[in-house]
C-alpha positions in Angstrom: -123.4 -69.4 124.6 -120.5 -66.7 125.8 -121.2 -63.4 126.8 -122.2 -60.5 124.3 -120.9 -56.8 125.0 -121.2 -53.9 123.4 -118.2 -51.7 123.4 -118.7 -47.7 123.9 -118.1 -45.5 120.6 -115.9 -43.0 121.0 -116.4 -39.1 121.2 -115.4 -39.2 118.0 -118.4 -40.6 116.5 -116.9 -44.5 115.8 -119.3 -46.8 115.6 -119.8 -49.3 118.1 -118.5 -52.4 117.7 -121.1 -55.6 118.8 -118.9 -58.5 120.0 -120.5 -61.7 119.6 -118.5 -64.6 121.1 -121.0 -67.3 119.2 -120.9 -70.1 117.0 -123.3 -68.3 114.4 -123.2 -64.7 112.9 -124.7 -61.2 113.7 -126.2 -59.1 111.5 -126.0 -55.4 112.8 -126.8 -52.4 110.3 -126.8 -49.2 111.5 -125.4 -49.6 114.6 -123.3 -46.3 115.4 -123.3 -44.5 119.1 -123.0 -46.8 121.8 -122.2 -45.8 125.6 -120.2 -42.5 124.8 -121.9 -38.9 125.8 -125.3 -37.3 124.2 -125.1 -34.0 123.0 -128.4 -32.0 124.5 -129.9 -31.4 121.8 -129.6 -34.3 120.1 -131.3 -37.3 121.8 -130.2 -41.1 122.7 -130.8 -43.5 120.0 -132.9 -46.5 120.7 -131.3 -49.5 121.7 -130.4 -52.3 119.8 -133.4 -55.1 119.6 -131.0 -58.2 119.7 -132.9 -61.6 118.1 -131.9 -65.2 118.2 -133.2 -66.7 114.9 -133.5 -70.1 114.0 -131.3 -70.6 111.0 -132.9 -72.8 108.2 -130.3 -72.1 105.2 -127.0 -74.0 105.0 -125.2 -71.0 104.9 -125.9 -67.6 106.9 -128.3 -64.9 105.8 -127.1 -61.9 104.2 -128.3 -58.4 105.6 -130.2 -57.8 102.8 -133.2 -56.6 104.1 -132.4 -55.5 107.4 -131.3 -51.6 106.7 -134.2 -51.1 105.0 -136.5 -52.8 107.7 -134.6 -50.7 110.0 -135.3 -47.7 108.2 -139.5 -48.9 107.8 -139.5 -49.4 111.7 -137.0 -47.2 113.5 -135.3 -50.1 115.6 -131.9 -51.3 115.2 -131.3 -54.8 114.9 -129.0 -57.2 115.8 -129.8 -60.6 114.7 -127.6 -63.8 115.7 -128.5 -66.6 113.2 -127.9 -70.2 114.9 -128.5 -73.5 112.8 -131.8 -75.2 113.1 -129.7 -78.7 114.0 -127.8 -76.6 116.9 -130.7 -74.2 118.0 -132.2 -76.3 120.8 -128.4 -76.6 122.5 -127.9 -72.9 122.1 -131.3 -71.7 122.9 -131.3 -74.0 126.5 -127.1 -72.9 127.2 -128.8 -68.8 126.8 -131.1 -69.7 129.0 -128.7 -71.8 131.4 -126.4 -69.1 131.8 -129.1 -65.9 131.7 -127.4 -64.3 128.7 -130.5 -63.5 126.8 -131.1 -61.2 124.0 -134.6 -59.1 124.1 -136.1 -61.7 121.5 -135.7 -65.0 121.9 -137.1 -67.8 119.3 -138.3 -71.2 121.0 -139.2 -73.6 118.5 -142.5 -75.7 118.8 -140.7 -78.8 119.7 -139.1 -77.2 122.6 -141.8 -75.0 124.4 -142.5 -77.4 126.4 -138.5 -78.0 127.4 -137.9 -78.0 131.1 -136.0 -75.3 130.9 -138.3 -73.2 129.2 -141.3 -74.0 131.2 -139.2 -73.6 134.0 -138.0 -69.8 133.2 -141.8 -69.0 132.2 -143.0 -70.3 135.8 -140.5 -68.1 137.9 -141.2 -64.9 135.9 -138.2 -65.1 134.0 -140.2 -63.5 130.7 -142.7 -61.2 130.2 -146.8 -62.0 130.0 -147.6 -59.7 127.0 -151.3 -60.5 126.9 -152.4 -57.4 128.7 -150.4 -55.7 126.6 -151.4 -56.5 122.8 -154.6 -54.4 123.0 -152.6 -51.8 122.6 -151.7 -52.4 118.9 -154.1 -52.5 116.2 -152.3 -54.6 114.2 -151.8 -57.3 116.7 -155.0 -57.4 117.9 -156.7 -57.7 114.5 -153.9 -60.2 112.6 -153.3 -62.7 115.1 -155.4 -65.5 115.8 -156.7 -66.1 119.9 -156.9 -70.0 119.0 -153.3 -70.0 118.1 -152.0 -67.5 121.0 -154.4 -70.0 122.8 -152.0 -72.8 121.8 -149.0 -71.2 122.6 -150.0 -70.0 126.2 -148.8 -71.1 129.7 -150.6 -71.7 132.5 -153.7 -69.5 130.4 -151.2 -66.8 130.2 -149.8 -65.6 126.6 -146.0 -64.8 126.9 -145.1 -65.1 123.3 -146.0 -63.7 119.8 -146.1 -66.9 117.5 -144.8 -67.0 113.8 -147.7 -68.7 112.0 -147.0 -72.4 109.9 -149.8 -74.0 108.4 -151.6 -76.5 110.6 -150.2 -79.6 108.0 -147.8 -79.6 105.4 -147.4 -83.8 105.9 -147.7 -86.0 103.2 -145.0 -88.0 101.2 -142.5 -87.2 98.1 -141.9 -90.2 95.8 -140.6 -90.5 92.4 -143.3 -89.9 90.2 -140.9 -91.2 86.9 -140.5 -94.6 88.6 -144.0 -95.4 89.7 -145.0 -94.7 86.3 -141.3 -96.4 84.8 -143.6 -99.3 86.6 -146.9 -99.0 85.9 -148.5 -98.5 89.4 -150.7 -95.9 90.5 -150.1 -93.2 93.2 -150.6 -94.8 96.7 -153.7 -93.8 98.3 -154.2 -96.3 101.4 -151.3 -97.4 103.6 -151.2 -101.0 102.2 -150.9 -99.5 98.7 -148.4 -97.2 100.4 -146.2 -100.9 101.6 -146.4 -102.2 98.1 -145.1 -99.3 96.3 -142.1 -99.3 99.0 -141.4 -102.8 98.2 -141.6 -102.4 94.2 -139.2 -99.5 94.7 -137.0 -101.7 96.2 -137.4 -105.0 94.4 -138.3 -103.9 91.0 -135.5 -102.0 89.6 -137.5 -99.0 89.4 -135.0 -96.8 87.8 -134.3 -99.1 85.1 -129.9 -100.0 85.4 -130.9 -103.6 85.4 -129.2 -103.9 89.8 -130.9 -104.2 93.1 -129.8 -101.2 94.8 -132.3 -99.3 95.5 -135.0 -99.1 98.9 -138.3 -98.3 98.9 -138.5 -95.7 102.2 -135.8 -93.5 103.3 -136.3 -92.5 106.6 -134.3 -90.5 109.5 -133.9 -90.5 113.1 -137.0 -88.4 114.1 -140.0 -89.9 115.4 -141.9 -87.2 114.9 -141.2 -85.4 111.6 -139.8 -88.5 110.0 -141.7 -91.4 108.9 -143.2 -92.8 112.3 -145.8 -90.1 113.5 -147.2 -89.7 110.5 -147.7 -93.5 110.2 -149.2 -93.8 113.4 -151.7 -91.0 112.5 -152.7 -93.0 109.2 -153.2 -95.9 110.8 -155.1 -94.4 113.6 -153.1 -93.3 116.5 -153.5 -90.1 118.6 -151.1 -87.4 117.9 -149.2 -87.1 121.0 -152.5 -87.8 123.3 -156.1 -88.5 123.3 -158.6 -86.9 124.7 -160.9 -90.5 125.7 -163.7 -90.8 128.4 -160.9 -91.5 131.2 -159.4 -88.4 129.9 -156.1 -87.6 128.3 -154.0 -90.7 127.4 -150.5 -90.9 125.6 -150.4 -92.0 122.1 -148.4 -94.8 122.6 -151.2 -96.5 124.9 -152.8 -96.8 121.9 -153.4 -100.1 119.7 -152.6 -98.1 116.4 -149.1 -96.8 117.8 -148.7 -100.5 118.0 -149.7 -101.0 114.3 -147.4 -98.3 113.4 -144.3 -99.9 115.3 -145.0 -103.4 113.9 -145.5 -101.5 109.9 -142.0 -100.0 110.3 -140.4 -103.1 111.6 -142.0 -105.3 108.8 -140.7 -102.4 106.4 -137.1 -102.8 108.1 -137.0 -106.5 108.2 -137.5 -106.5 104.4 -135.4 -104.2 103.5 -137.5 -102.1 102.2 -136.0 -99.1 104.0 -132.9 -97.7 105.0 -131.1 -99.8 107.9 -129.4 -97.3 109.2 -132.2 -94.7 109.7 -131.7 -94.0 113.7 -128.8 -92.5 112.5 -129.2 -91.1 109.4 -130.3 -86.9 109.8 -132.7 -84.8 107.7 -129.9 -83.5 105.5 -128.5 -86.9 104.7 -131.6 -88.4 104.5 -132.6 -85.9 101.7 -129.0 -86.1 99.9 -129.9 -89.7 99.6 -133.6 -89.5 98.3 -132.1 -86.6 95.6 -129.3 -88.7 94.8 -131.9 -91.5 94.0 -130.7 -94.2 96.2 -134.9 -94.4 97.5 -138.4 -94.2 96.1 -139.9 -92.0 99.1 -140.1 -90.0 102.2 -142.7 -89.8 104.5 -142.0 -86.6 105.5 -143.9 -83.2 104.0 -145.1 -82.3 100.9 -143.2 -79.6 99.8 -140.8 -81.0 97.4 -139.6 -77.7 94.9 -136.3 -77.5 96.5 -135.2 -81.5 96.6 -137.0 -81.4 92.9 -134.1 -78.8 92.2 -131.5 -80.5 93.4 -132.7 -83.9 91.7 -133.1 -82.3 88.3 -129.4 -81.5 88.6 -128.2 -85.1 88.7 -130.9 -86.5 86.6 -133.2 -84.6 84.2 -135.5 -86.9 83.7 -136.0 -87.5 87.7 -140.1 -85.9 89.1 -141.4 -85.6 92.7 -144.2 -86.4 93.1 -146.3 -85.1 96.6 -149.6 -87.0 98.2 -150.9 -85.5 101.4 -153.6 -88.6 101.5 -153.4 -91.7 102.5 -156.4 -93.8 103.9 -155.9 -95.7 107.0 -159.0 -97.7 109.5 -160.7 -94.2 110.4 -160.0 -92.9 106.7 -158.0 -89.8 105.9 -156.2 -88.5 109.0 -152.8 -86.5 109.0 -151.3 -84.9 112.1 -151.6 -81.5 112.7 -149.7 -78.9 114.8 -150.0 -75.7 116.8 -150.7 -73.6 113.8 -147.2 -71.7 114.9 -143.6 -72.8 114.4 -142.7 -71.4 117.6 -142.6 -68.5 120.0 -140.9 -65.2 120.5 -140.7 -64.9 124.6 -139.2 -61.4 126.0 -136.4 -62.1 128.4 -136.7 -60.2 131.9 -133.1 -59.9 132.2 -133.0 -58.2 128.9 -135.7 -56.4 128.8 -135.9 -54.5 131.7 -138.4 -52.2 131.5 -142.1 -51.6 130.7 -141.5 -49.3 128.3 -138.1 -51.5 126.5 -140.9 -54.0 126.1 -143.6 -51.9 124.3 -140.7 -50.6 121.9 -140.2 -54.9 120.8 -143.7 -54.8 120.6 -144.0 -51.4 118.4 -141.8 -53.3 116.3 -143.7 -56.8 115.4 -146.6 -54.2 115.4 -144.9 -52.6 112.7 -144.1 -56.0 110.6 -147.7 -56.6 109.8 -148.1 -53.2 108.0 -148.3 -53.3 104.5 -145.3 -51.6 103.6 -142.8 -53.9 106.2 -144.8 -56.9 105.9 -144.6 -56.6 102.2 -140.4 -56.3 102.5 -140.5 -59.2 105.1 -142.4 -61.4 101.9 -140.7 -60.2 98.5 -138.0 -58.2 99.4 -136.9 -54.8 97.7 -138.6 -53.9 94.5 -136.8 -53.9 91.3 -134.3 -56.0 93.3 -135.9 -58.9 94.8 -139.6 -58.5 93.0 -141.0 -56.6 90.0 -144.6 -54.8 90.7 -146.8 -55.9 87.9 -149.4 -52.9 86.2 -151.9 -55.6 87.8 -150.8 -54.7 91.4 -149.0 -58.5 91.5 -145.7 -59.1 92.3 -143.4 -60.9 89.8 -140.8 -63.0 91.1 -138.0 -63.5 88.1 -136.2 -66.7 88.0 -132.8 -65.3 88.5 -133.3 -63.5 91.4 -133.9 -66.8 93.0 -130.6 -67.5 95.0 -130.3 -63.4 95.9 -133.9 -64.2 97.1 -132.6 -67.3 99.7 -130.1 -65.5 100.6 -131.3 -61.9 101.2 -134.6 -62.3 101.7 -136.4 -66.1 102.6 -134.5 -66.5 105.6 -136.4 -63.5 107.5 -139.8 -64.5 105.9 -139.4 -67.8 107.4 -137.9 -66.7 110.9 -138.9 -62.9 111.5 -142.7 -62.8 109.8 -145.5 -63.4 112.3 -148.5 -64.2 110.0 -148.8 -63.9 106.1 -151.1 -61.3 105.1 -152.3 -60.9 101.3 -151.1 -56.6 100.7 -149.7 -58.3 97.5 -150.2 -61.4 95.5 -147.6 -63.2 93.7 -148.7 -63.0 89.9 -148.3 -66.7 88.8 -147.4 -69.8 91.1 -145.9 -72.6 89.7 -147.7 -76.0 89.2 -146.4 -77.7 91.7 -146.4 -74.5 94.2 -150.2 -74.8 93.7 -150.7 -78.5 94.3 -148.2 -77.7 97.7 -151.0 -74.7 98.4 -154.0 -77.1 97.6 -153.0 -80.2 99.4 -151.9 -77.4 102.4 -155.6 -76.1 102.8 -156.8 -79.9 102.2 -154.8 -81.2 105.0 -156.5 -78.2 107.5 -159.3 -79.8 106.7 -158.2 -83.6 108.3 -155.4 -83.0 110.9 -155.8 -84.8 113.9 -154.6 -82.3 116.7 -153.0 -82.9 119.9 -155.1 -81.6 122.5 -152.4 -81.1 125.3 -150.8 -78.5 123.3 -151.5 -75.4 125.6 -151.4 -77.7 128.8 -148.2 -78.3 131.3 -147.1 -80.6 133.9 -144.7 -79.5 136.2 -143.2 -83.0 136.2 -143.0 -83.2 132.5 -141.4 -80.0 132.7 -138.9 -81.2 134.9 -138.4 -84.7 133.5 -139.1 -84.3 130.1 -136.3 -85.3 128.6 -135.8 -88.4 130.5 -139.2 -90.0 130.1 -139.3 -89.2 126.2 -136.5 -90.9 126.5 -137.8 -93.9 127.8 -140.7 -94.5 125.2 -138.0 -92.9 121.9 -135.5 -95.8 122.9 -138.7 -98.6 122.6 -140.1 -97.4 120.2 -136.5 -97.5 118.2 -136.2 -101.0 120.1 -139.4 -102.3 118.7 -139.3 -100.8 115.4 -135.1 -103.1 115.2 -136.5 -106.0 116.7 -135.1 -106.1 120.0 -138.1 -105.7 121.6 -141.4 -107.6 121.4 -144.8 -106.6 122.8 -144.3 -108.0 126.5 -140.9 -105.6 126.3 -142.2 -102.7 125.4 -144.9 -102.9 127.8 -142.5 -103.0 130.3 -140.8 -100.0 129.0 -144.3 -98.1 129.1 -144.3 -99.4 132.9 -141.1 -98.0 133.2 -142.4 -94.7 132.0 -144.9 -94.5 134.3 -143.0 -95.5 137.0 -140.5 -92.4 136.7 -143.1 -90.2 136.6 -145.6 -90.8 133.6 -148.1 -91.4 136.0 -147.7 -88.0 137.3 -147.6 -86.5 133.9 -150.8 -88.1 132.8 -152.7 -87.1 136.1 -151.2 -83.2 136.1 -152.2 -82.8 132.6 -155.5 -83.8 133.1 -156.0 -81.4 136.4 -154.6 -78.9 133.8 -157.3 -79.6 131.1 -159.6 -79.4 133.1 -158.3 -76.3 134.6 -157.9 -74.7 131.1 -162.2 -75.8 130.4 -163.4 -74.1 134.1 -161.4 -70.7 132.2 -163.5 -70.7 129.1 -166.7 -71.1 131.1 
């Protein structure tokens, strides 16, 4: 990431110009003064609040929004979106080279990133906990479980943006399970035998073999394998045992899950090319109908959209279910997508850090949080007589553009003000399946802990256990390999990692007594 300046305005009143030297796009409304004199009797204008947002939409977000949330909260923006596939480069080459904004995103998957761990453990952010009491809104809309989750070392730094706990399941093709008269999966066997009519059956009917059952990508945890592992019984990430905390892949059932996907790989029944293949393409090629399934999520409206384009006739269907040896289990995270820390070198003061505070205070009253969900009324959203909010069909791609983007990345919790007047079908089987899934999600309970060495080495010994697991899964590794692999793991510091983490849980229990 290059440096950001700001260049002065001149006397003349020209706005200031924001020069952002980045491989994603700012978004700055309002932004007039800069470094030029104050008048006395007119007083300085509040700093910019620059954000680094994880960018979820193929193309950028439009301001939409933002001069009117400006407006509802007094602060001045300026928001630099980055791609989701490029955020964890950008996010540890900021915090490489110390040029932070005053609000920097860290997605789950990488609070525990050497880097980050690393900057939180030599005071490189703020510890807002002491603060929070301060603001009403905050104290009363944010959950202590989740900040909980999110701490380090018992110490909360960041303000999370709340995800539901599971939204794991599958999307199949509803048309051709019933095209072959089988029922919806609900055990993992059934699961196997659906994947393998799918692929041997000619499930959409053109009389060729050229389709697979399972179309998978190169992510062992949001792709097919975790979630998997979980059904058939594994840990997520580690379990809490009599010895204490153990890594998943000690487990028998991560050894089930490994010898179900090479069985499904040795058959054909999925795509060969999977440790390759990304979320996008993987997606393009379940729309495109070249597989029966994902094992992925359940929230299927936007690849139903996509499908319907190419073929009419084409359904999704979504199962969050399937019953492994201990029954219904599905994996569960943080109950956050991530973390908004406060940069030290940005934020320099005290009172600069209240101010970022003031302003997520602000987003959970009902008049921003309400523009942070729908939008602008009569633009984005028409208010029913009822008090509900109607969402019109063709305001849907202003609505991704102007609107969805800042929900997903800028809203800390979701707070009923207003209710959407009618959800579709589908939206409320994604809703009910949601709450059903709180209900069995197996949680990792090392989720608030660190180890110093897994901090440091993080990367490394994932590594390790990614490339066996991949290894396994292809066949080039049998059970005697990838137990030499796990030795391997703990010979490069595993062992250290299993033993701090359990001094930290234990740590982490003494503080609740």
């Amino acid at each position: 990431m290059r440096h950001m300046r700001r260049r002065a305005a001149s006397k003349r009143g020209r706005p200031a110009l924001l020069l952002v030297l980045l491989p994603a796009v700012w978004v700055l409304s309002s932004c007039q003064g800069g470094g030029g004199p104050v008048a006395a009797d007119k007083p300085p204008e509040e700093a910019v609040i620059r954000m680094m947002l994880v960018q979820n939409t193929g193309d950028p977000p439009l301001p939409g929004i933002v001069p009117e949330l400006e407006k509802k909260t007094g602060k001045r923006l300026g928001i630099t979106w980055v791609p989701e596939n490029l955020y964890s480069d950008q996010m540890v080459s900021a915090l490489a080279n110390g040029i932070l904004p005053e609000v920097l995103s860290v997605k789950a998957v990488d609070l525990k990133h050497p880097s980050v761990v690393n900057a939180v453990r030599s005071g490189g952010f703020w510890e807002i906990g002491p603060y929070l009491s301060r603001f009403p809104l905050l104290t009363r809309y944010l959950d202590p479980d989740i900040l909980h989750n999110g701490s380090y070392f018992g110490r909360i730094y960041g303000l999370y943006w709340e995800r539901p706990v599971s939204r794991q399941g599958i999307q199949y093709r509803k048309d051709w399970l019933e095209r072959l008269g089988l029922a919806e999966p609900r055990t993992v066997e059934e699961l196997y035998r659906v994947l393998r009519a799918f692929t041997f059956d000619d499930p959409d009917g053109n009389g060729k073999q050229d389709t697979y059952g399972l179309v998978d990508r190169n992510d062992l945890v949001y792709g097919a394998f975790r979630n998997l592992a979980v059904y058939l019984g594994a840990p997520n990430g580690w379990a809490l045992q009599e010895e204490g905390l153990v890594p998943d892949f000690y487990s028998e059932a991560y050894m089930d899950a490994m010898k179900f996907m090479r069985r499904l790989y040795n058959e054909g029944v999925m795509n060969a090319d999977f440790t390759v293949t990304s979320k996008s393409q993987q997606e393009e090629r379940f729309v495109r109908g070249e597989a029966g399934m994902m094992i992925t999520n359940i929230v299927a409206s936007g690849n139903q959209d996509k499908m319907s384009k190419l073929n009419p006739k084409a359904v999704i269907g979504i199962q969050n279910r399937l019953s492994g040896p201990q029954g219904d289990r599905v994996w569960g995270g943080p109950g956050f997508g991530g973390l908004f820390l406060f940069p030290k070198s940005s934020v320099k003061t005290e009172q600069e850090l209240l101010g970022i505070l003031d302003f997520f205070e602000q987003t959970l009253s009902a008049d921003v949080h309400n523009l942070l969900s729908f939008g602008i009324e009569n633009k984005h959203y028409t208010l029913l007589e009822n008090g509900n909010v109607k969402i019109w069909p063709d305001t849907k791609a202003l609505r991704e553009r102007e609107v969805e983007p800042y929900t997903t990345a800028l809203r800390l919790v979701q707070i009923p003000y207003l209710s959407q007047d009618k959800l579709s079908a589908s939206q409320e089987r994604v809703n009910e399946m949601t709450a059903d899934n709180k209900t069995i999600a197996v949680a990792d309970p090392t989720t608030a802990l660190v180890s110093p060495v897994q901090a440091e080495r993080g990367n490394e010994l994932g590594e390790i256990i990614t490339n066996a697991t991949y290894l396994y899964i292809l066949g080039q590794l049998d059970d005697a390999g990838f137990a030499q692999e796990r030795k391997r793991w703990e010979a490069a510091g595993g062992t250290q990692v299993i033993r701090e983490l359990n001094e930290s849980y234990k740590e982490s229990q003494q503080r609740k007594q």
